[in-house]
C-alpha positions in Angstrom: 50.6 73.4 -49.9 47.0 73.9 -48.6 43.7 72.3 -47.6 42.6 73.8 -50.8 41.3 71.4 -53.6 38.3 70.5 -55.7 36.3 68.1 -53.5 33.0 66.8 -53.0 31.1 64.5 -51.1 28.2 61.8 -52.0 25.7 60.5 -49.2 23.6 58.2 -49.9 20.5 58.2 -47.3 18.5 55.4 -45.1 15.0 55.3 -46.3 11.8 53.8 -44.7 8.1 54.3 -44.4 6.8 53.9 -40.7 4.4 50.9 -40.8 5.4 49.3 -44.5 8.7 47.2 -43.6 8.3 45.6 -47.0 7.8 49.5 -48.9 9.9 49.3 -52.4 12.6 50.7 -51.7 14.0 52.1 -55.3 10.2 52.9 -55.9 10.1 55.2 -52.8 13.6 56.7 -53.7 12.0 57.6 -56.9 9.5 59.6 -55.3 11.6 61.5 -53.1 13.9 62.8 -56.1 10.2 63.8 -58.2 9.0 65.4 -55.3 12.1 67.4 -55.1 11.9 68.3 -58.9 7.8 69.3 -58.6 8.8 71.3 -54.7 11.7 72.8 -57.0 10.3 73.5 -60.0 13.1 71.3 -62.0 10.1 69.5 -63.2 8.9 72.3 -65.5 11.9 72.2 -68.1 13.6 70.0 -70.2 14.0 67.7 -67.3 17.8 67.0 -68.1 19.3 63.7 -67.9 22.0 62.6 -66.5 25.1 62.2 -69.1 26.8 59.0 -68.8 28.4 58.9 -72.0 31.3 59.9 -70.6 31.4 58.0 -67.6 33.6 54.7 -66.6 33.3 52.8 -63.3 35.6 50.1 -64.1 38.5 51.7 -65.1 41.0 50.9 -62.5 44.3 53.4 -60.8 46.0 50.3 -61.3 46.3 50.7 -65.0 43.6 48.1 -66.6 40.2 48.4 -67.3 37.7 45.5 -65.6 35.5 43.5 -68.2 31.5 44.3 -67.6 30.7 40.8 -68.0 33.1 40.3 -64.7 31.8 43.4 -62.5 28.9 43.3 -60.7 25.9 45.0 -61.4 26.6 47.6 -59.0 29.3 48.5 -60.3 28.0 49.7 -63.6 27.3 53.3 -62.6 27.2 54.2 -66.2 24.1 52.3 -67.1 21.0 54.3 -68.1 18.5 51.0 -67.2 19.8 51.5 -63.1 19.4 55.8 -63.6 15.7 55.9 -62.7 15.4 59.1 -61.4 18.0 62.0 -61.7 17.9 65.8 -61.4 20.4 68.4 -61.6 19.8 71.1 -59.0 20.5 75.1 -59.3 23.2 74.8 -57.0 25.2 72.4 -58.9 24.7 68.9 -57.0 23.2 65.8 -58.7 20.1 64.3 -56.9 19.2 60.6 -57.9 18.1 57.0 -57.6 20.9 54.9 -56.3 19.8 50.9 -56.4 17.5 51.5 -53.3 18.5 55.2 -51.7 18.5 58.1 -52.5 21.5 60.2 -52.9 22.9 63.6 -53.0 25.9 64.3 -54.7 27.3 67.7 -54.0 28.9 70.5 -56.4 32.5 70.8 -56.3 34.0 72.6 -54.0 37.9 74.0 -53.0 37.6 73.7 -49.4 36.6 71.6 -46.8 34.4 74.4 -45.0 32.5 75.0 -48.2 32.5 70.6 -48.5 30.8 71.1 -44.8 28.2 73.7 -46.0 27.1 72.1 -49.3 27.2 68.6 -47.7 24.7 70.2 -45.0 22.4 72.0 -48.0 21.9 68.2 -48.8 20.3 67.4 -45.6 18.0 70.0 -46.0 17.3 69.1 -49.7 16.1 65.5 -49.0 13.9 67.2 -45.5 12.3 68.8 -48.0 11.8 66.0 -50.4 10.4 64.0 -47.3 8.2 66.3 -46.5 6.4 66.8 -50.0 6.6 63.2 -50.9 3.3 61.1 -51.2 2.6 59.4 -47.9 1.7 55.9 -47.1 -1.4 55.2 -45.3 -0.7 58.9 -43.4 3.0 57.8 -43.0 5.8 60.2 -44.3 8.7 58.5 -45.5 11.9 58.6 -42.8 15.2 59.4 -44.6 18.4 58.9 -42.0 22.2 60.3 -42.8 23.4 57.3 -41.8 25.4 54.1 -43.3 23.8 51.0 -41.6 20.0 49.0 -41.9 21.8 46.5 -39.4 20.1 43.9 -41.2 23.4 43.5 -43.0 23.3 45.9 -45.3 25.6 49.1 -45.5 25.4 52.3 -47.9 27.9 54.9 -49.0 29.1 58.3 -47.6 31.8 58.9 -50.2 34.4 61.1 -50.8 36.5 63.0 -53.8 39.2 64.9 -54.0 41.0 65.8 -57.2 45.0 64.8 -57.4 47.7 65.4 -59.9 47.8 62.6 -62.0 51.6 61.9 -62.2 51.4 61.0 -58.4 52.6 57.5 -57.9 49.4 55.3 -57.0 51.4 53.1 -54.4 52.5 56.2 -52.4 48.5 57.0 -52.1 48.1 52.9 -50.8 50.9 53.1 -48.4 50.1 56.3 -47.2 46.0 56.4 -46.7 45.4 52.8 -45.5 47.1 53.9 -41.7 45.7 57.2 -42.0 42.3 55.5 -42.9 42.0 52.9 -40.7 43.1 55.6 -37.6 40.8 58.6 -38.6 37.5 56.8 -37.5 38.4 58.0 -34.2 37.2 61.8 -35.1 35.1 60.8 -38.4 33.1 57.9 -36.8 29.4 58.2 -36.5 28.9 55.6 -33.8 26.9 52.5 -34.0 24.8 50.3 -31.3 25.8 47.0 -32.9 28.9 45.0 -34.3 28.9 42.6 -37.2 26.9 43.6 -40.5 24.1 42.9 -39.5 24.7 44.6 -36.0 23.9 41.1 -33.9 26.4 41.8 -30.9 24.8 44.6 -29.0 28.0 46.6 -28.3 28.5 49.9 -29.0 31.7 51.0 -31.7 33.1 54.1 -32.9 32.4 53.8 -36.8 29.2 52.5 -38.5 31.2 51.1 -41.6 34.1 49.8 -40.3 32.7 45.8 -40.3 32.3 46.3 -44.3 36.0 46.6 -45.5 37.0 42.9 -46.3 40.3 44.5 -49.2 42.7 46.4 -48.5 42.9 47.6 -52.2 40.2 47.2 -54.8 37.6 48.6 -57.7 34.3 47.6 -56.0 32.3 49.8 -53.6 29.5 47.2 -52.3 31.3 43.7 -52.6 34.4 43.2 -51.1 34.9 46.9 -50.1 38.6 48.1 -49.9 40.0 50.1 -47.7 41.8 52.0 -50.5 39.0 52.3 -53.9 41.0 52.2 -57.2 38.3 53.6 -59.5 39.7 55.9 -61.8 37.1 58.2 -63.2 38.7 61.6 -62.9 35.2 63.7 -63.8 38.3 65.7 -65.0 41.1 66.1 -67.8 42.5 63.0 -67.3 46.0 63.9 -68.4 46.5 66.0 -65.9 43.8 64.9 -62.9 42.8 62.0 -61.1 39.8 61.3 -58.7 40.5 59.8 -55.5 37.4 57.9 -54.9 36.8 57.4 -50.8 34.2 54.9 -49.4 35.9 54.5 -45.8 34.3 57.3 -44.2 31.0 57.5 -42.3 28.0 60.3 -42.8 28.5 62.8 -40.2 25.6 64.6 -39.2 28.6 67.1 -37.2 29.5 70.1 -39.6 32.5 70.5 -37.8 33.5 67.2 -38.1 32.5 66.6 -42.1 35.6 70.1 -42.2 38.1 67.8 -40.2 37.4 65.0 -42.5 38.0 66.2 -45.5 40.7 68.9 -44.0 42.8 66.4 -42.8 42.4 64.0 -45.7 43.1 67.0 -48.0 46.4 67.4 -46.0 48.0 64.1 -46.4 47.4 64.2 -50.1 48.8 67.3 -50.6 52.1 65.7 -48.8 51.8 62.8 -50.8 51.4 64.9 -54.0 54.3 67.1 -52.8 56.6 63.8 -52.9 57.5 64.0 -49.2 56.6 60.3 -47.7 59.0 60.5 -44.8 56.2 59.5 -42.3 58.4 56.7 -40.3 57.2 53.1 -40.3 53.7 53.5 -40.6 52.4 50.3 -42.6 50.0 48.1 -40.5 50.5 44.5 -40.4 46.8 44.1 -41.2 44.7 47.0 -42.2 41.4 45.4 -42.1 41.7 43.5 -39.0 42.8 47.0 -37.8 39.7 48.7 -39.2 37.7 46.6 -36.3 39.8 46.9 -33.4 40.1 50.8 -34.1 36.2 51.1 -34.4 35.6 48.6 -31.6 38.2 50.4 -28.7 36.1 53.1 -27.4 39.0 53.7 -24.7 40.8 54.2 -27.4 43.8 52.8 -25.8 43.8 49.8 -28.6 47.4 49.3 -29.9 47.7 47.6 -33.2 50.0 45.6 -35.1 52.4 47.7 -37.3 54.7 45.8 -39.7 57.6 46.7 -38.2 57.2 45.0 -35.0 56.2 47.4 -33.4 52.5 48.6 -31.9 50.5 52.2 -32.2 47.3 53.0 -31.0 45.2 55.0 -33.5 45.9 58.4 -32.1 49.2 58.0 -32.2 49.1 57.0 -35.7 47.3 60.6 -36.1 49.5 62.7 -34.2 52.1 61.4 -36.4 50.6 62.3 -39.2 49.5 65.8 -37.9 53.2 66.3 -36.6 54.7 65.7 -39.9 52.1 67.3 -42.3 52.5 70.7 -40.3 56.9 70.4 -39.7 57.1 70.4 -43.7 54.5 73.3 -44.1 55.6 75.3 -41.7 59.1 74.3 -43.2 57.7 75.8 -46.6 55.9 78.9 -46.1 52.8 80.2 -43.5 50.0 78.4 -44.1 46.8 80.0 -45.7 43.9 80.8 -42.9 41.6 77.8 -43.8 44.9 75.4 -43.2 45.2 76.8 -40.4 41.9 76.3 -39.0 42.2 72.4 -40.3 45.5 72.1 -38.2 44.3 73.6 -35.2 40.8 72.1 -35.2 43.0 68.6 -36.0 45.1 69.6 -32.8 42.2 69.6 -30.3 40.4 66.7 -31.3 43.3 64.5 -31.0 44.1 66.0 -27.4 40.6 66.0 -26.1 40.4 62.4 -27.4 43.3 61.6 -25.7 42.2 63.0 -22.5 39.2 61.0 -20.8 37.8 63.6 -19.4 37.8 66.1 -21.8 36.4 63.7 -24.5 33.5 64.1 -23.4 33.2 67.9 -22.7 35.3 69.5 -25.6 35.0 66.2 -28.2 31.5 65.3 -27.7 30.6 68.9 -28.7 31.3 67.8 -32.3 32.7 64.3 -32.7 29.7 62.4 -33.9 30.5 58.9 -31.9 31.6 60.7 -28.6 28.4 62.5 -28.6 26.0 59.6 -29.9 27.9 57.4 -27.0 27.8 60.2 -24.0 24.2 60.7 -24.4 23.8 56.6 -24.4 25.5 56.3 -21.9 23.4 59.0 -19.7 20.4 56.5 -20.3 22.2 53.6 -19.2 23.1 55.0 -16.3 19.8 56.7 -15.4 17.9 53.8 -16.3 20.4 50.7 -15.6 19.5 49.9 -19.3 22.2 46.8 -21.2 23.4 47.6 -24.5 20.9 45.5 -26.1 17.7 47.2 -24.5 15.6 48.7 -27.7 15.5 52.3 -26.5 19.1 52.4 -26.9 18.7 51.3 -30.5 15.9 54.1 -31.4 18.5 56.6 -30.1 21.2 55.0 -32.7 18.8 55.4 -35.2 17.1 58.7 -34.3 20.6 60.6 -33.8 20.5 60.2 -38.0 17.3 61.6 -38.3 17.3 64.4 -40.7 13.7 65.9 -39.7 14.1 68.5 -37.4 11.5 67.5 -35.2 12.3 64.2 -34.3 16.3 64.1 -35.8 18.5 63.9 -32.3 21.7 65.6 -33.7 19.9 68.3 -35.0 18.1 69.1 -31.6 21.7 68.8 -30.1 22.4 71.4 -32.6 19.8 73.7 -31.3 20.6 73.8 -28.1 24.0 74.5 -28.6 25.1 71.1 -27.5 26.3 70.1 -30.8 29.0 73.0 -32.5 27.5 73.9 -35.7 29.6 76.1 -38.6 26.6 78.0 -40.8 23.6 80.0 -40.2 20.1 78.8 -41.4 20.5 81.9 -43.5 23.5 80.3 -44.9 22.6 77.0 -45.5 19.4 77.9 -47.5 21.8 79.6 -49.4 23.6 76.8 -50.6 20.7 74.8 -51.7 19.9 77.1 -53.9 23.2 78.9 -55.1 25.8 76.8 -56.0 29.6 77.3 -55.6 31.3 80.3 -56.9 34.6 79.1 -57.4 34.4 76.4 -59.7 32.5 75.1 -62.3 29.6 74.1 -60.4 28.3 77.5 -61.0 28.1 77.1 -64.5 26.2 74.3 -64.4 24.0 75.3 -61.6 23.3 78.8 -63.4 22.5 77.3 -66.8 19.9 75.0 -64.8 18.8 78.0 -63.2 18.5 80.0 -66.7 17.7 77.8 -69.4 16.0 75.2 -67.8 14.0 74.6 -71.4 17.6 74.1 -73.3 19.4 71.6 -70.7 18.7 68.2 -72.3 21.4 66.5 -70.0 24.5 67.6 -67.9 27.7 65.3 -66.2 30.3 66.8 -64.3 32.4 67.5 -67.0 30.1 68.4 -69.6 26.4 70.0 -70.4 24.7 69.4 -73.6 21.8 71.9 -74.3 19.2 72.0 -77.3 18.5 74.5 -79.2 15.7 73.2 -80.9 18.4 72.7 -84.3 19.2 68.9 -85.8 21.5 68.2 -83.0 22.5 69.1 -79.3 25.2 70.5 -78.8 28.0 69.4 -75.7 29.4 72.1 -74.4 32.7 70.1 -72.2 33.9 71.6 -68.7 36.6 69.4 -68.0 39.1 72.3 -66.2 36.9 71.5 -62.6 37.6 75.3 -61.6 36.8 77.1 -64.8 33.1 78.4 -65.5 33.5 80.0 -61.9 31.0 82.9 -61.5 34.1 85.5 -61.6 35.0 84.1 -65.1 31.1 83.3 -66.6 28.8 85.5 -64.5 29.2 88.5 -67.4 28.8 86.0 -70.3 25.4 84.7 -68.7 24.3 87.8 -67.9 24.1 89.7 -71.4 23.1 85.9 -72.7 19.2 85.9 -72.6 18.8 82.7 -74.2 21.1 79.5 -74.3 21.8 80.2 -78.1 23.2 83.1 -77.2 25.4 81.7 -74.9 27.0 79.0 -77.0 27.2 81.3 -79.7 29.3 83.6 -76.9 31.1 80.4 -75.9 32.2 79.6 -79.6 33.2 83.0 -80.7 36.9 83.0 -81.3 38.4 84.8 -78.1 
């Protein structure tokens, strides 16, 4: 049992142009993801679509498929008419046009440091896209990491992580909604406002946490559950399934994007293993819970538990941390990355439990701690309310992914804010994708037949050859076409005739 699994993560970013509150917003989305393709050179070849032949949205965990005439449009990921821009990137990860942001998906991964690193290559990606988009009236257009407009609307940070498919669906609900609903307390970005549209100036731990109105449900913009049921493995889907997760907030902190999927990673492989001996756990209501947990900076907020009983959020973490490491430790040693994962879980919790050290050893990489120290340094300096404006640039400029101006990122520099990866390191990744799973496959073949790639999808790339029809080439085992078990083949194949021919040779 190990952190390790395939994962990814998919942010979609805040977009604006200084000056032009009334800019199009899909229209200026689309000219990020083309100026990434011209900056890239992704523009020169085939241009390859996005494959959404084999996608479905509105298949459901529960077992039944929902009608399209009864989904909302948002919903229907899998139509070509809402795909108006889309590129496939060397590295693996899908850039595109979601409704009105942009969005980087990132290349599947096995672990949550490498989920950190390729997560952070995407801030970099769309800095770069900024930078070389067309500007309005000498504006550039802004792009945040962020998940609020606080004009009521809210967009996605998600999460995946691949499961075994024969693991009971109800165990997953009965088991994440607690650890959900607590884990904001470490994966919180912390927002200046409460209510969706951010009218009671008060700060709170997590910037999604007033958007969750279902415990358990398919949709991802209407009725948002705490728990999503989409069942789109990406995968074989006898043997995988996708948990989809929309709870979580975008984390400009490397260190804490690790601890979130880590620790997520952990209880599923628990779950997976059968064990659910956790104690009473169940909240008597989960998304009344999701408020008071994000509203409590003290942290000393007990909730209602089903039982009777009351736990505040930490104590619903150390009970989780407790357990998850009893039965590993029970099993075998841990590998080095779960290690780090339990350690790194160990500290937050205690530093976050102890008032003074949450703001010396958590703010150093807790997003909300460190957004909510420095506001606080201004309201004391300056006797400033909650509801003075400067605070609210400060909300909005932690988020800022430019360098110059992005406060998280100066944090960074200084050394205030822990970071994981070298420059050196993170350049890397936005070029080179994964080496472990088939992410370099499909990053390599965008890298070396850019002319022959007429469209890819996670599980599948279809090239043409320039015969009658293309050909689909399927990559549904996520940690095949690693670069260990390809990197020969593409070598001594000069052209991407050569390689399907390779591929279809009997073995």
């Amino acid at each position: 049992m190990s952190v390790q699994r395939v994962m990814g993560i998919e942010t979609e970013y805040g977009i604006s142009v200084p000056g032009h509150p009334t800019m199009n917003a899909m229209v200026t989305s689309s000219q990020i993801v083309n100026a990434y393709a011209r900056l890239s050179g992704l523009d020169k070849g085939l241009h390859a679509r996005w494959d959404y032949d084999r996608e479905s949205p509105l298949r459901d965990a529960r077992g039944f498929d929902q009608s399209r005439a009864d989904a909302d449009p948002s919903q229907l990921t899998d139509d070509q008419e809402l795909g108006l821009e889309n590129i496939i990137l060397t590295n693996g990860a899908r850039l595109y046009v979601d409704h009105a942001h942009p969005e980087y998906s990132s290349p599947e991964v096995t672990n949550p440091r490498d989920a950190a690193l390729w997560d952070k290559a995407g801030e970099l990606v769309m800095h770069q896209a900024a930078m070389h988009a067309p500007k309005f009236d000498g504006n550039q257009i802004k792009l945040y990491k962020n998940n609020v407009d606080n004009k009521g609307a809210s967009y996605g940070t998600h999460e995946n992580y691949l499961m075994a498919r024969q693991t009971p669906f109800s165990n997953i609900v009965r088991l994440l909604t607690p650890f959900f609903v607590s884990r904001q307390i470490f994966t919180g970005a912390g927002r200046l406002g409460r209510g969706q549209e951010g009218q009671v100036k008060e700060f709170q731990i997590s910037q999604r946490a007033d958007y969750f109105e279902a415990e358990v449900g398919l949709e991802t913009t209407l009725k948002r559950p705490i728990i999503n049921t989409r069942d789109e493995p990406h995968a074989d889907p006898e043997k995988y399934r996708r948990l989809h997760v929309i709870v979580g907030d975008a984390n400009m902190s490397e260190k804490a994007t690790m601890l979130k999927m880590g620790t997520t990673s952990l209880v599923l492989a628990l779950i997976e293993a059968g064990f659910d001996d956790f104690g009473p756990l169940e909240l008597a209501a989960p998304i009344t819970a999701m408020s008071q947990v994000s509203y409590d900076t003290s942290l000393q907020q007990v909730l209602p538990m089903s039982n009777g009983t009351a736990m505040r959020a930490i104590d619903i973490q150390y009970k989780f941390l407790d357990t998850i490491r009893g039965f590993l430790y029970s099993q075998n040693e841990p590998d080095s990355q779960t290690v780090e994962i339990l350690e790194l879980w160990q500290q937050t919790l205690d530093s976050l439990n102890d008032p003074e050290s949450r703001f010396t050893v958590a703010a150093g990489y807790v997003d909300w701690v460190a957004k909510y120290a420095l506001m606080q340094g201004y309201r004391e300096r300056d006797g400033l309310d909650w509801d003075s404006p400067r605070l609210g640039v400060i909300d909005l400029q932690y988020s800022d992914i430019d360098p110059h101006r992005g406060i998280a990122l100066k944090l960074m520099n200084r050394g205030s804010l822990d970071t994981l990866f070298t420059r050196d390191q993170v350049q890397g990744a936005v070029s080179d994708p994964p080496t472990d799973t088939r992410a370099y496959f499909r990053g390599e073949c965008v890298r070396r037949y850019p002319q022959n790639v007429a469209a890819a999808s996670w599980d599948s790339i279809v090239f043409d050859t320039g015969g009658d029809t293309l050909i689909r080439i399927p990559t549904l085992e996520p940690l095949r076409g690693n670069r260990e078990a390809i990197k020969a083949l593409l070598d001594r194949s000069e052209t991407a005739a050569a390689l399907i021919d390779s591929l279809r040779a009997p073995q």
